[in-house]
N, C-alpha and C positions, 0 to 999 in steps of 0.2 A: 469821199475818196479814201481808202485805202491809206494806213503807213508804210513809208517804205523806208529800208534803214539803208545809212550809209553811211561807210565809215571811209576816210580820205585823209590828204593831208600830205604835206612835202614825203622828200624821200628819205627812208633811210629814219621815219618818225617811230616805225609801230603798227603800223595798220595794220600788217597781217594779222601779227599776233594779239589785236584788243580782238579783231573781228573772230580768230579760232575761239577765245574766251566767249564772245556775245554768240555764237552759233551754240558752244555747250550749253550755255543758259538757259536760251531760248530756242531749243531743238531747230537749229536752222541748219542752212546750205549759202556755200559764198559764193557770190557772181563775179568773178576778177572783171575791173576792170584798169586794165593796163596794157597800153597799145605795145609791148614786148612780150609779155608773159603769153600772148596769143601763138608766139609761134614754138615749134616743135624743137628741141633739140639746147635752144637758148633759157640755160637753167641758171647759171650761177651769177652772172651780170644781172640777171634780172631778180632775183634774190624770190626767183618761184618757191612758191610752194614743196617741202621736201613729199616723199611717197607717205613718211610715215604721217605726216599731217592729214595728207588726202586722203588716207585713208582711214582718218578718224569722223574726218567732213568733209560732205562732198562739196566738190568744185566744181565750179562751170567756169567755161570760154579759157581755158587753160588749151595750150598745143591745140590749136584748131588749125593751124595753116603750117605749111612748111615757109624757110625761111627766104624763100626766093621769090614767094608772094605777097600782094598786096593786100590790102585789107582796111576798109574804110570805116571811118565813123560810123557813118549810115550804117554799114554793116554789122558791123558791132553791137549798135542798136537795136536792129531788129533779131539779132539772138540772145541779146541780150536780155530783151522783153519775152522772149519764147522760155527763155531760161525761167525767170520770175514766174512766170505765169503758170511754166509746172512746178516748179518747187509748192506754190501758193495749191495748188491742185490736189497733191500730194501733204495736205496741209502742215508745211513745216513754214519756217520763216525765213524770206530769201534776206541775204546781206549783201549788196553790192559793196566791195573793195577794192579801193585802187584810186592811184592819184592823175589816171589821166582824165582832164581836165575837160577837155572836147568830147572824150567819149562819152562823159555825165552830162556834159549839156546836149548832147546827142537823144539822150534818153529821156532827161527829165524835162527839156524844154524844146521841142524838136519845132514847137510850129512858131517860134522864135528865133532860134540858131541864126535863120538867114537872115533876121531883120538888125542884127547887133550892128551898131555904126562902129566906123574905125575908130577907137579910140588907143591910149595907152594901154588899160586891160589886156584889148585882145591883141593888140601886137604883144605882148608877152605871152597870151599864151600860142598864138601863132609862133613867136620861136623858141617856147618850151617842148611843141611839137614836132620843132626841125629839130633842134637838137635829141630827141628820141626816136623818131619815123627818120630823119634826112630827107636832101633838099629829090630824088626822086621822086616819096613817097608826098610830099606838098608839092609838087609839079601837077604830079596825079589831082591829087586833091582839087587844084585852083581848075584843071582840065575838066573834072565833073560839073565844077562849080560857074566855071567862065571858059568851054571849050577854045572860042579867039583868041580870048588875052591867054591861055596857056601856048598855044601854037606860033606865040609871036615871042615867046620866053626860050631860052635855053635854062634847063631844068638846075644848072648848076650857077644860075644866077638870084643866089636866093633873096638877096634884096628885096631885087623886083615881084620875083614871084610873092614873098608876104606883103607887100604894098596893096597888089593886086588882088589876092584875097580877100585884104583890108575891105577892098572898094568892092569886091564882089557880094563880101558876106554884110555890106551897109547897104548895100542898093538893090538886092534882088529881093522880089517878093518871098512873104510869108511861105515855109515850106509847107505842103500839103499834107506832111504827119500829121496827126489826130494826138490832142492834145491829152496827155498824160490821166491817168487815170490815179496814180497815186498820188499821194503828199510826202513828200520827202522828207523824214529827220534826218538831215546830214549834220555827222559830226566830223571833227579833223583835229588830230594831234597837233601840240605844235611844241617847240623846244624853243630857248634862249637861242638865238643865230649862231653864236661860239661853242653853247652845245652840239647843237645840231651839224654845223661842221666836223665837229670832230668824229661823233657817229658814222657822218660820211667817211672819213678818212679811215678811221677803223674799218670799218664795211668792207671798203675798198682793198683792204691787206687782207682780212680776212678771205673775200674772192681767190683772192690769190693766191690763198693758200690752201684754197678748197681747188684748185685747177683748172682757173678759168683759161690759163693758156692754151692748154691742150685742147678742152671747149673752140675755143678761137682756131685752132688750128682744123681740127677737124669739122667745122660749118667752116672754116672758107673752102677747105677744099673739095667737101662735096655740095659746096652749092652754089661757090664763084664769094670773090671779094667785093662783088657791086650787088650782092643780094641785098636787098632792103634791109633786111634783121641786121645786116653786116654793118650798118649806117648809125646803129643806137647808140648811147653813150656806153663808154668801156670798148665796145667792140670797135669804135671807129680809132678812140684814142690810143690803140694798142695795137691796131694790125700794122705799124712799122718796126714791132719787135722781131714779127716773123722773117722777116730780111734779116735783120740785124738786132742781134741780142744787148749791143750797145746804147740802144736806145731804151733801154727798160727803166731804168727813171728819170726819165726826161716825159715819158710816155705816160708811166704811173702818175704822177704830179697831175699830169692835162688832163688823164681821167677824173684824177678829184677834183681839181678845180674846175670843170665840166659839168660835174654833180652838183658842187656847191653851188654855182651860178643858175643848174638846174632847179634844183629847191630854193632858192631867191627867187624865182620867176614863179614857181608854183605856188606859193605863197602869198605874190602878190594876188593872182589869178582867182584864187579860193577866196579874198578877202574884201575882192569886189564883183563877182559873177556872182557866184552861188550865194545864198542865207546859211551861213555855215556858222556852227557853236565851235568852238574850239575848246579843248581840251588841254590839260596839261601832261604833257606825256612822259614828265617824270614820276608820274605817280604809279603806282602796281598795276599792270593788264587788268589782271581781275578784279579790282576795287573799281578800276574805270569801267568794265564792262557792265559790274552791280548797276553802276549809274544810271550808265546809259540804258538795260534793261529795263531798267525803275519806272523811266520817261516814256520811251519805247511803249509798255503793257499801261502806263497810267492813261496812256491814249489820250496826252498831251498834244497841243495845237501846233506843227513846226513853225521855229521860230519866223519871222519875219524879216527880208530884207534891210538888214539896218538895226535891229535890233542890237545892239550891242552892249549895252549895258546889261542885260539878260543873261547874254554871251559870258561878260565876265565874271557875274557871279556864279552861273554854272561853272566856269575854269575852276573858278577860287574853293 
């Protein structure tokens, strides 16, 4: 099997920038994965890639849909694998990035996905998912997954809808994808909790001072306030500025603490789904990226499920 690299990890950790670092290295190309960064126009909430980046290394699954559509796992998937497969063709080194959670298990474990019992895991990451897609885009979801139990749902009852996933993605048979061809080194940054909030809180001004409002203004109006994209975090907790400017930190506040709660759950999510090394993200991009190259080209064994003592002396 194949290495395949990935770099993930809460938000607001790093991961773009270890993964531009490991692309120069190791003459690669990034696979985003991030159920936001997919659509067109949603730049600064999503903390996309700038032009001058992309165009030092090429990106995939960047603005692939407009913001008034849908866009599934599966689907993701399967461009996602189209992506690797040329990049590898083209013999350079693909890098998947991105901390959404579902779309990696999408990929690297697709004839499993359906077999996951409801446990705590994946209800968190089932509502690390609502709170980035919204309870539309997991109506959709549970509708592909369990057409009945979606059609006996009102889509704005998200409760029920993630219960119901719960019970769909522990009972239905094995999916019929073909199982992965690669071996995954997955790595993931991580920060102190009080760090890592703060990054968020920062981040979060920082958007805002790059112009996410106008961003916001100009996707609701040309694509409606109940566009999907419109449902992510940032853009849900802030379209009650556009009425009324007097809500702007009342607003702000519930975006961060949206995030923060966000990366609590993603955290959780990576640290019992996936075999993931973690990293310590306050050390230099490029000293981490040396590392992880080192491991990468030594064509080292990815760690194993549980592994964890391994984990920590890699961090340390």
């Amino acid at each position: 099997m194949k290495p395949l690299l990935v770099i993930t990890g809460p938000t607001a950790s790093g991961k773009s920038n270890l993964a531009l670092h490991l692309a120069k290295n190791l003459g690669g190309e990034i696979v985003s994965c991030d159920s936001m960064q997919i659509y067109r126009g949603c730049d600064i909430a999503t903390a996309k890639p700038t032009p001058l980046e992309r165009a030092r290394i090429p990106h995939h699954l960047l603005d692939v849909c407009d913001p008034d559509e849908r866009f599934s796992a599966a689907q993701w998937a399967i461009e996602a694998r189209e992506a690797i497969e040329n990049i590898e063709k083209g013999a350079r080194t693909p890098i998947v990035c991105g901390g959404t959670g579902f779309y990696l298990r999408a990929l690297l474990q697709p004839q499993t996905l359906a077999e996951v019992a409801p446990d705590a895991a994946l209800r968190a990451q089932l509502e690390a998912e609502l709170e980035t897609r919204g309870a539309l885009a997991m109506h959709e979801t549970l509708a592909e997954t369990d057409a009945k139990a979606a059609a006996r749902l009102h889509p704005n009852d998200s409760f029920r809808v993630l219960r119901a996933l719960e019970v769909a993605l522990g009972e239905k048979n094995a999916l019929s994808s073909p199982e992965t061809e690669w071996a995954p080194l997955i790595f993931a940054l991580d920060w102190p909790r009080e760090v890592l909030y703060h990054r968020i809180n920062e981040r979060v001004e920082a958007m805002m001072e790059a112009g996410f409002l106008e961003e916001l203004q100009f996707l609701a109006g040309k694509w409606g306030r109940d566009a999907p994209a419109l449902g992510g975090v940032g853009y849900k907790q802030m379209m009650p500025v556009l009425d009324d400017e007097s809500n702007l930190s009342e607003c702000l506040e519930a975006w961060k603490r949206d995030t923060r709660r966000y990366a609590k759950r993603q955290r959780t999510w990576f640290r019992h789904q996936l075999p993931v090394r973690w990293l310590d993200g306050a050390r230099e991009a490029q000293e981490l990226a040396g590392d992880v190259a080192r491991v990468f080209l030594d064509g080292e064994k990815p760690q194993r499920h549980g592994d964890t003592e391994e984990t920590k002396s890699f961090c340390d």
